[in-house]
C-alpha positions in Angstrom: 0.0 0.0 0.0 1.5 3.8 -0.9 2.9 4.9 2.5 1.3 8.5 1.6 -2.8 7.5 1.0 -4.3 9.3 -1.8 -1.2 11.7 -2.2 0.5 10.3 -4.7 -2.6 9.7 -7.1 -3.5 13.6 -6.4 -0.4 15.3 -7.6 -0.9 16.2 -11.6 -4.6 17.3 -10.2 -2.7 19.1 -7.5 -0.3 21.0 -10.0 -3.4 21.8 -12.2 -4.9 23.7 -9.1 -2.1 25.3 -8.1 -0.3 26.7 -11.7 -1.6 29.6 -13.3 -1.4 31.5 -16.3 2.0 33.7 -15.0 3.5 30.3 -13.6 3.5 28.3 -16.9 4.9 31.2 -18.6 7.6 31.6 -16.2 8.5 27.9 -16.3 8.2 27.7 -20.2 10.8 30.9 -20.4 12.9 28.3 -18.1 12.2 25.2 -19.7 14.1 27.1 -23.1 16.3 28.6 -20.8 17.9 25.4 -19.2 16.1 22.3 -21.2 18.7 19.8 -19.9 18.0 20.5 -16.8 14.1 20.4 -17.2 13.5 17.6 -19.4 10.0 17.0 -21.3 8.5 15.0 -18.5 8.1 17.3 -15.9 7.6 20.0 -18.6 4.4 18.7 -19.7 3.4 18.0 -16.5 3.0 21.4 -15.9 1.8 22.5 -19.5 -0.8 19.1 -19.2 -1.8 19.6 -16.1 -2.6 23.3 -16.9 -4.4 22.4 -20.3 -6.5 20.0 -18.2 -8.2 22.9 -16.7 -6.2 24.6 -13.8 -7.1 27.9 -13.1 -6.3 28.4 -9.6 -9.5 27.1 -7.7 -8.8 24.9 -5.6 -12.2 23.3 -5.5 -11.8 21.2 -8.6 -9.9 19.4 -6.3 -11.1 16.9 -3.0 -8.8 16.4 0.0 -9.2 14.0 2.8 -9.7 15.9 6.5 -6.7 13.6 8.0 -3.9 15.1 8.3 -2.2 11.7 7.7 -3.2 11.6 4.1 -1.1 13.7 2.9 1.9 13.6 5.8 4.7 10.9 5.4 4.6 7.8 7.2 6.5 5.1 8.1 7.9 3.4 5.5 7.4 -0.6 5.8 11.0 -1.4 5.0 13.7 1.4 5.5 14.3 1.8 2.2 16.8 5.2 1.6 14.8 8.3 2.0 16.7 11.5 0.7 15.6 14.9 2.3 16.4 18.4 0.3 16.7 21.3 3.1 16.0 24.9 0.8 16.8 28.1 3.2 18.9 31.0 3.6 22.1 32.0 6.3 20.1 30.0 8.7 19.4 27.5 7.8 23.0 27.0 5.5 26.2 25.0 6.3 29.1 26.8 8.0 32.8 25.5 7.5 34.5 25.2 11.1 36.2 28.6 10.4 32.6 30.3 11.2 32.1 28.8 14.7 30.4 29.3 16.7 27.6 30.0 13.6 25.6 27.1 12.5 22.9 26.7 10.7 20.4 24.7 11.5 20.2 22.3 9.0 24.0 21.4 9.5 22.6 19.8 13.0 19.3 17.7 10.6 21.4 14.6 10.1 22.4 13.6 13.5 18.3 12.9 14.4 17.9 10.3 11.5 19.9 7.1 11.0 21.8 5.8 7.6 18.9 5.3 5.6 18.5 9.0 5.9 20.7 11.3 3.5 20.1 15.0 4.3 21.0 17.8 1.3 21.2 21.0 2.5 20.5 23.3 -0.6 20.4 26.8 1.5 22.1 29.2 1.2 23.0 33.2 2.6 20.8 35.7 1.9 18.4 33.9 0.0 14.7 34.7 -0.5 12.1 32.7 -2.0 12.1 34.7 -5.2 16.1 34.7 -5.5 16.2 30.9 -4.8 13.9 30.0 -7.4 16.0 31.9 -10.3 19.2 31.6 -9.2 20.5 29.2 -11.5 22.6 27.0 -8.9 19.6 26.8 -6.8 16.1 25.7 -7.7 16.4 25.4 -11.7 19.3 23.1 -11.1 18.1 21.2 -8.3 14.7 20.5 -9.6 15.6 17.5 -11.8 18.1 15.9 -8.8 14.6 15.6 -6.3 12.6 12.1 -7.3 9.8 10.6 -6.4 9.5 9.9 -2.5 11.9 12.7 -1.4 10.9 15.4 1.2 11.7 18.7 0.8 11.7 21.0 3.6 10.7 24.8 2.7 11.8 27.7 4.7 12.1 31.2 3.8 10.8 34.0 5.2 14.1 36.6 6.3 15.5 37.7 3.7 11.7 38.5 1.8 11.8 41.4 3.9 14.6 42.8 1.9 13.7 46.5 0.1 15.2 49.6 -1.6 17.6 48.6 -4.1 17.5 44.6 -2.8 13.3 45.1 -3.4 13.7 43.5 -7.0 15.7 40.7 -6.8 14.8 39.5 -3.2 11.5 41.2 -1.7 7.9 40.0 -1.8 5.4 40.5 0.1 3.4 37.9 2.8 0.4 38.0 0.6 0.8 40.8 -2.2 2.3 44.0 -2.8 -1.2 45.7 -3.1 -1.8 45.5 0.7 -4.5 42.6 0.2 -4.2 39.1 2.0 -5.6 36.7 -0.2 -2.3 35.3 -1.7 -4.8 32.8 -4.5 -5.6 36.4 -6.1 -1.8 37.8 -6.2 -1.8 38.4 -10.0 -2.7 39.9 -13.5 -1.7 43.3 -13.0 2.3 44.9 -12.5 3.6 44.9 -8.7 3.6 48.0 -7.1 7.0 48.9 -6.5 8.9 47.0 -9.3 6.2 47.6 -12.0 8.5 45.2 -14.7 6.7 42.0 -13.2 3.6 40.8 -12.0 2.7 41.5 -8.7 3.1 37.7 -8.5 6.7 37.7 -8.7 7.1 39.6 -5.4 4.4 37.5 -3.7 5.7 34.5 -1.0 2.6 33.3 -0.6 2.5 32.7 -5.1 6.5 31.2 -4.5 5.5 28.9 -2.0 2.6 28.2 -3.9 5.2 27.3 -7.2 7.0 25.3 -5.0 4.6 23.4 -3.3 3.4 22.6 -7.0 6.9 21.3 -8.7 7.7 19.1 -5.3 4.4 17.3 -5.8 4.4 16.8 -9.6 8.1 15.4 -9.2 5.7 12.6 -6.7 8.2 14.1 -4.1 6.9 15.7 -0.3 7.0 19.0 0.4 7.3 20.1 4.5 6.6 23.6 5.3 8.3 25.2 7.8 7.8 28.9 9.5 11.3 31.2 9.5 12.8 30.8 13.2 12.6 34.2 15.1 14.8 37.3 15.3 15.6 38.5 18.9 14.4 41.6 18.6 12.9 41.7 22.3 10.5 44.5 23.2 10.4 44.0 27.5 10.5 40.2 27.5 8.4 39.3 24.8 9.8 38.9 20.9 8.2 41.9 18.8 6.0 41.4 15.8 9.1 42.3 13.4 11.3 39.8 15.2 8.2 36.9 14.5 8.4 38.2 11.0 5.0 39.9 10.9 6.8 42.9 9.3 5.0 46.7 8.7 5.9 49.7 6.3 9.4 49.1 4.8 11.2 52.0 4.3 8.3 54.5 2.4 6.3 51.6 0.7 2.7 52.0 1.2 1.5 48.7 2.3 2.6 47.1 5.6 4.8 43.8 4.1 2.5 41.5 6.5 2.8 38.3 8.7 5.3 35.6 6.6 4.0 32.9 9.2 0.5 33.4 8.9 1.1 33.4 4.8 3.0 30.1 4.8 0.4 28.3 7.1 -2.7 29.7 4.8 -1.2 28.2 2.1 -0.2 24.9 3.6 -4.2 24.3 5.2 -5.2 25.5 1.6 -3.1 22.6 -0.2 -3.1 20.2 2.7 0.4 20.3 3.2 2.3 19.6 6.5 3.6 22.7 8.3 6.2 22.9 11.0 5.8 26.1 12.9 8.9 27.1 13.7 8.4 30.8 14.3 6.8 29.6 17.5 8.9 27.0 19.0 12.1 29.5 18.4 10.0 32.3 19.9 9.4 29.9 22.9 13.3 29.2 22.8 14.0 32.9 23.3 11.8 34.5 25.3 12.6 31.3 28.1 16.6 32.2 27.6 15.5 36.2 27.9 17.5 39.0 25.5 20.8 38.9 27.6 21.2 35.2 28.2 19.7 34.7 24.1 22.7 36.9 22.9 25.2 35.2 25.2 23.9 31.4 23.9 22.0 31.2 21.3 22.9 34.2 19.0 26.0 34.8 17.1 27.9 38.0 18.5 27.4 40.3 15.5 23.2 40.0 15.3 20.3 38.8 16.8 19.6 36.8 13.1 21.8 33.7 12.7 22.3 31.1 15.5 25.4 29.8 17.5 25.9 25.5 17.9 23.7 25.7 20.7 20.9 27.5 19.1 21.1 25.4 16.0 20.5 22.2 17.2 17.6 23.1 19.4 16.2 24.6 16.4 16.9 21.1 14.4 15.2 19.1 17.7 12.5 21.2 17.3 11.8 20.4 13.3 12.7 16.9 13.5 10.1 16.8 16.6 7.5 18.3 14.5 8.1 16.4 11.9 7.6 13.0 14.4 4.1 14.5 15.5 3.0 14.9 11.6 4.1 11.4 11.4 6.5 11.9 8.9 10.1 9.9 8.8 8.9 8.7 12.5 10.9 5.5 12.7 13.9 6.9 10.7 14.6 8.8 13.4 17.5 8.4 16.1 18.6 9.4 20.0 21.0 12.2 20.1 23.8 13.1 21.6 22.7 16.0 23.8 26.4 17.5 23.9 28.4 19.3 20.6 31.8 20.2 20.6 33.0 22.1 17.6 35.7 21.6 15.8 35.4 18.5 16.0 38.4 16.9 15.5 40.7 19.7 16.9 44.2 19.2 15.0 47.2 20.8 15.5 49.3 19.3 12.6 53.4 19.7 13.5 54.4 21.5 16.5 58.2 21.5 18.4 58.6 19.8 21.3 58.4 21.1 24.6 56.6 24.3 22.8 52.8 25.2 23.4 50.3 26.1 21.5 46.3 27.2 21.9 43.4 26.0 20.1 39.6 27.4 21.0 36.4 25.0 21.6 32.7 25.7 21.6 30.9 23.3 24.0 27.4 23.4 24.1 24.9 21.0 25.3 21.0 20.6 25.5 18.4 18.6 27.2 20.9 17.6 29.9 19.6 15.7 33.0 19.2 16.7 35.5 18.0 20.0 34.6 20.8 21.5 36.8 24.7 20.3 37.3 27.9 20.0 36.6 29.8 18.7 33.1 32.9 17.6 33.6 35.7 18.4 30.7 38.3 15.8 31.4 41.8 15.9 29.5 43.2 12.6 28.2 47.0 13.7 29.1 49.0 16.0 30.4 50.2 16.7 26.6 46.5 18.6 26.6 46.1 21.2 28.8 42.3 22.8 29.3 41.7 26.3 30.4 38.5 28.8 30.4 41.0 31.8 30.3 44.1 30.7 28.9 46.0 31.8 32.3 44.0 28.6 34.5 45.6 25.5 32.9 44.3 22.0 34.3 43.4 19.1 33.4 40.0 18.7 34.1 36.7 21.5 34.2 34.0 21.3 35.9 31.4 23.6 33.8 27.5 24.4 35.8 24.8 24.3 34.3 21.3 25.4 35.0 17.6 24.4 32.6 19.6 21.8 31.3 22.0 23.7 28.3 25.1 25.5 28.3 27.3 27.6 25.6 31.1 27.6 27.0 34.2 28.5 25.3 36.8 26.0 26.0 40.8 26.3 25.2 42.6 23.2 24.7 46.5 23.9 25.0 49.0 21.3 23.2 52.7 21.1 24.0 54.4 18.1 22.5 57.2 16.6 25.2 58.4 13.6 22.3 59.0 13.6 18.9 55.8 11.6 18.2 52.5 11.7 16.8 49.7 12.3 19.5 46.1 10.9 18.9 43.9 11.4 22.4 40.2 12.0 23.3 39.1 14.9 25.6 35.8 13.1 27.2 32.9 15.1 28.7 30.6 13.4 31.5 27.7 13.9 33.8 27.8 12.6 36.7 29.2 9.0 36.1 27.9 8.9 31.9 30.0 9.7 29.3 28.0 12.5 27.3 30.7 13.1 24.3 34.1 13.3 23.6 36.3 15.3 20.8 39.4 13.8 18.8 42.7 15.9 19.5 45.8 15.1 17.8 49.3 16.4 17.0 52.9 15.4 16.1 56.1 16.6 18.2 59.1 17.4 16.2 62.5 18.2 17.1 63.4 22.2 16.7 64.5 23.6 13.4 62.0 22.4 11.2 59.6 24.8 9.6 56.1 25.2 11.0 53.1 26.2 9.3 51.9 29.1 11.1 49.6 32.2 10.5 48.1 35.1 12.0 44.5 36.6 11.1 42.3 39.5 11.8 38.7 40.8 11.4 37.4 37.5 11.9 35.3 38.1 14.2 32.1 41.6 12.6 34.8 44.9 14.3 37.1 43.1 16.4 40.4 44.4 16.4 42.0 41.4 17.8 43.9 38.5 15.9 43.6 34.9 15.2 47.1 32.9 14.7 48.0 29.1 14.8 51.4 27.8 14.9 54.8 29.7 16.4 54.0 33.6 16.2 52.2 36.0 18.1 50.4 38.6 16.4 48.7 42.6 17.2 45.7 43.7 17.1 45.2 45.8 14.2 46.1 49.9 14.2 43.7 52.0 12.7 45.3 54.9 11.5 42.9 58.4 10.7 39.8 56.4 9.8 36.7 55.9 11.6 34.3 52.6 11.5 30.7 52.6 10.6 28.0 50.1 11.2 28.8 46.2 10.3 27.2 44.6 7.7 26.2 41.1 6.8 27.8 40.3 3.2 28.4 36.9 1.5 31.8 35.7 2.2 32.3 32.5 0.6 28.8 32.3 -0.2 27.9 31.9 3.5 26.6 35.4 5.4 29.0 36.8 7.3 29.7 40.3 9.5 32.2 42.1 8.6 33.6 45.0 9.4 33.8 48.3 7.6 35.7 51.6 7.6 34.3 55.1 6.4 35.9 55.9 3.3 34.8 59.6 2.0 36.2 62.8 1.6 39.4 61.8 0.2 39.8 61.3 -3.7 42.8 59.5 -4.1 45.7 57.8 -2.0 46.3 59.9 1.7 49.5 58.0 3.6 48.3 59.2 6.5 44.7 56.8 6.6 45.4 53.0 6.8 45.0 49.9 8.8 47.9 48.0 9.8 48.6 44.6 10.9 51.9 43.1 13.1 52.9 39.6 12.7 55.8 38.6 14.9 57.7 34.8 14.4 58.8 32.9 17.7 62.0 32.0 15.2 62.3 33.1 11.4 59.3 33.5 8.9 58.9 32.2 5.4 56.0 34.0 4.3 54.7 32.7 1.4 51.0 34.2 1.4 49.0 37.1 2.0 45.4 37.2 1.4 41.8 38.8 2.3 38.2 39.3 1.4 37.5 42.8 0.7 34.8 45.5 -1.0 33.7 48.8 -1.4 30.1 49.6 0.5 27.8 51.8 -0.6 29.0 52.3 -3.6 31.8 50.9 -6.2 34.1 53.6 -5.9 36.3 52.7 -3.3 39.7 51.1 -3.8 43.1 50.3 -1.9 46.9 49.8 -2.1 48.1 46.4 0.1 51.5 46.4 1.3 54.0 44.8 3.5 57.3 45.2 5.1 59.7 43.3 7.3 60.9 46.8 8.9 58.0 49.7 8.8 60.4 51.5 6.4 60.2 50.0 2.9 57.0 49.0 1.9 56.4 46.6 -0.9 52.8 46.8 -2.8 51.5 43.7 -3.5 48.5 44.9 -6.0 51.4 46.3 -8.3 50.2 50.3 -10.1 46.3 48.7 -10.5 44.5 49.6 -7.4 42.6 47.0 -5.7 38.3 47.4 -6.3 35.0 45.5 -6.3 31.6 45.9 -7.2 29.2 47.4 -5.0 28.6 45.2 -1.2 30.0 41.6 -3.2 32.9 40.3 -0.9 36.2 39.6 -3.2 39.0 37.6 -2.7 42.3 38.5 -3.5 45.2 36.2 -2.7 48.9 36.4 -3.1 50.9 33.5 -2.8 54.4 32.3 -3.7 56.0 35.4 -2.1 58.8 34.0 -0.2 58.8 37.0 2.4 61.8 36.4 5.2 61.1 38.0 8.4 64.6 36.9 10.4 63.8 36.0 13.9 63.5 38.8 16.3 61.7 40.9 13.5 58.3 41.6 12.4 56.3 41.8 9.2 53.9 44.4 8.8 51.2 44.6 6.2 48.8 47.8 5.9 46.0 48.7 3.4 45.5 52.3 1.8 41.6 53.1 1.0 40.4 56.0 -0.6 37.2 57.0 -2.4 37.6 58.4 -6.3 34.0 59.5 -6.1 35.3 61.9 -2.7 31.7 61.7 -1.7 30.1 60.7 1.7 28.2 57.8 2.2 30.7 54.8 1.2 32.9 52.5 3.1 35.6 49.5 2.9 34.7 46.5 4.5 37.4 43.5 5.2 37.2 40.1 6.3 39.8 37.9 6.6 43.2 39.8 6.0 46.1 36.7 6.6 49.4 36.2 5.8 50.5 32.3 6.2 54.0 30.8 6.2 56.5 28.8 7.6 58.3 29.6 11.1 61.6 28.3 12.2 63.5 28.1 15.5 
């Protein structure tokens, strides 16, 4: 018997309700846009279904009352079950680099077992309407989703998006002409970007085109509600901050309740919803606005969630998921505690030298609600600290409504020339609740370490980030000033970074930079030097890079062709093979020039990232 009763037989009768006339146009135009990725099959599934008499009303078509009818249930033998995950910064995957930000779908896996394979499509600063015409996104993962596949929806942040953004990202809950009644969202121009249809800057119309290609693929769209900002007003989350957004900016309709829109349109085509919006908002509001920011929240907003966050939010979706019946007995007990990294690898390092790497620990759903987690080191090679001035080697870290967010620094000092492969182990009470792979290798002095030092890593922060045998500065900021941080794409994953007003002056001053100080505990091969950069606010900024191994002669790396980037789009600029030698009791200096060839107000330089990388030795 079909594990989804009546589902299956419903879906070309389901696209024919749901595709109008501006949808099979708009698919057509793709269809001759990207035909191998399309193919005739699901092509005339959508021109068929449409010829047999789709028009938008929904009563041509019967639906059963149970919710079970249309929710996934158990399959009878585990066969593989493939779930697609399409989202934006919070949802997206993070490389360890970004900890302690995770997106929640990084943390889906870990609740299902092997028959499960989880592909998280998401991606930063995504909408519903960018997704589904960015070509890496929905036209060309349409033809990878087959029949029997879930595939989890959830948009809803960066909709809000307006001024200059409006076109390519914004839509309204419902429509842009103030109404509410998404089924009517068409046939006449949108009000602010008269080019389209008011359609095309409709969620409730891309939701509804979603919905619509999952099913006629015979695959199982899950709904779910965008998780809250913590934008607290008293103790309580405000309606912006549960995405029931107002007046943007000037517009003249209020850009309505995203929730509300997503669960209109699921009762309307019977399909499964998670709500999201208010489990997070229950998340929150029980942590309260300092203790949120401190453990749930990444440092830079109150938008994108830390480990901890993360996988609460995943317990929660997987959890609604189990009450809607769907993927029930796929899924798995977890491990209530994370570390990240996970492994934590130092590579080569001298003997009888030390050197510091940084943990996040979190944990949830710990019992008892309140006690103690004990970090335990596996050797006196490992040395744990919550300061880096306390070393021991064990930690005892309290706990209270059973979750904790603690930075943890793990310090490694080789005493043989030998490879090191240990477990740091993390109990409660007398169980062993996780553990986290260190490793290293001792070798004699004089060989060459890789080492490097790092700064804006971290939204403004002035402070550095090295690995290996040097020390490094915080970064001198000479004659500019700093303006708001902004969220940008680094790497394709959303990211603060930091920027520096960049206005009044035309062309090169030597008096405005930013400079960085990398000192080697030995001599320095330097063999790269690289950062993300762009102008803000315009596309008229640019900069000289340099360095120097003695704050006199300066070298510029960029050559006589100014570094410069298009408008807010993060580039990266890397130069390698450069063989810089910083003898030992020296330092190497880098600094970056900005200046604005427009010499008007309003524009910036933002950075992420600068590093130089090399070899030290003693």
């Amino acid at each position: 018997m079909n594990q989804h009763n009546g589902f299956g037989n419903a879906l070309i009768a389901v696209a024919s309700v749901v595709i109008d006339d501006n949808t099979i146009k708009k698919w057509r135009e793709y269809y001759m846009k990207y035909p191998t990725l399309f193919g005739a099959l699901a092509l005339s599934v959508f021109v068929n279904a449409y010829a047999a008499g789709g028009n938008g009303d929904s009563s041509t078509v019967s639906y059963s009352n149970s919710q079970s009818s249309v929710s996934a249930t158990k399959p009878s033998n585990q066969k593989a079950v493939t779930i697609h995950m399409f989202g934006d910064s919070t949802m997206t995957h993070y490389t360890d680099a970004r900890r302690p930000q995770m997106g929640w779908g990084e943390a889906m896996p870990q609740f299902f077992n092997s028959n499960v394979t989880v592909k998280n499509w998401a991606l930063g600063g995504r909408s519903s309407r960018s997704f589904f015409y960015e070509a890496t996104r929905w036209p060309e993962i349409l033809p990878q989703i087959k029949a029997g596949d879930y595939v989890i929806i959830q948009f809803g942040h960066n909709d809000q998006k307006t001024d200059a953004s409006y076109a390519a990202y914004g839509t309204y809950a419902y429509c842009s002409d103030g109404t509410t009644d998404g089924e009517k969202c068409s046939g006449s121009p949108d009000a602010i970007d008269p080019t389209v249809d008011k359609s095309e800057h409709s969620y409730y119309q891309f939701l509804k085109r979603y919905i619509a290609a999952v099913k006629a693929k015979g695959a199982y769209p899950i709904l779910m509600t965008p998780i809250v900002r913590k934008y607290f007003a008293g103790t309580t989350i405000k309606p912006e901050g549960l995405h029931n957004v107002g007046v943007k900016n000037g517009e003249i309709y209020e850009r309505g309740n995203y929730p509300a829109a997503m669960k209109k349109i699921a009762a309307k085509y019977n399909v499964p919803i998670v709500d999201l919006t208010t489990e997070t908002k229950t998340i929150v509001e029980a942590y309260g606005d300092a203790a949120a920011k401190a453990n749930l929240y990444i440092a830079a907003d109150s938008t994108h969630p830390q480990i901890l966050f993360a996988n609460l939010i995943a317990k929660r979706a997987v959890e609604g998921m189990s009450r809607l019946g769907i993927l029930k007995n796929y899924m798995v007990s977890v491990t209530s505690l994370i570390a990240s990294p996970n492994p934590l690898a130092w590579g080569t390092r001298y003997t009888g030298v030390a050197t510091t790497k940084e943990m996040t620990v979190s944990a949830f759903d710990l019992n008892p609600d309140v006690g103690t987690v004990t970090v335990q080191s596996p050797s006196k090679n490992f040395e744990l600290s919550f300061d880096q001035t306390a070393w021991k080697s064990s930690l005892n870290i309290p706990y209270t409504n059973g979750s904790f967010t603690k930075t943890v620094y793990v310090r490694f000092k080789p005493s043989d020339a030998v490879d090191y492969n240990k477990v740091i182990s993390f109990t409660l009470g007398s169980s062993t609740i996780g553990s986290l792979a260190v490793s290293g290798k001792g070798v004699p002095a004089g060989a060459g370490l890789d080492s490097y030092a790092s700064w804006f890593n971290s939204g403004s922060s002035l402070a550095p980030t090295t690995d290996g045998i040097l020390t490094a500065t915080d970064a001198t900021v000479s004659n500019l000033t700093t303006t708001a941080a902004k969220v940008m794409a680094v790497d394709g994953q959303d990211t603060s970074v930091v920027r520096y007003v960049v206005d009044t002056w035309a062309s090169r001053d030597n008096t405005k930079y930013l400079q960085f100080m990398a000192t080697p505990t030995g001599s320095l091969n330097a063999n790269k030097i690289s950062m993300h950069y762009a102008t803000s606010g315009g596309s008229t900024v640019q900069a000289d890079m340099e360095y120097s191994t003695d704050n006199i002669k300066w070298t510029r790396l960029n050559g006589s062709k100014p570094l410069s980037s298009a408008k807010d789009v993060m580039t990266y600029v890397e130069y390698d093979n450069l063989a810089i030698q910083v003898p030992s009791g020296k330092s190497l200096y880098i600094r970056i020039y900005p200046w604005n060839t427009a010499g008007t107000a309003g524009k910036s330089l933002a950075l992420y990232g600068v590093k130089v990388t090399g070899k030290v030795s003693k």
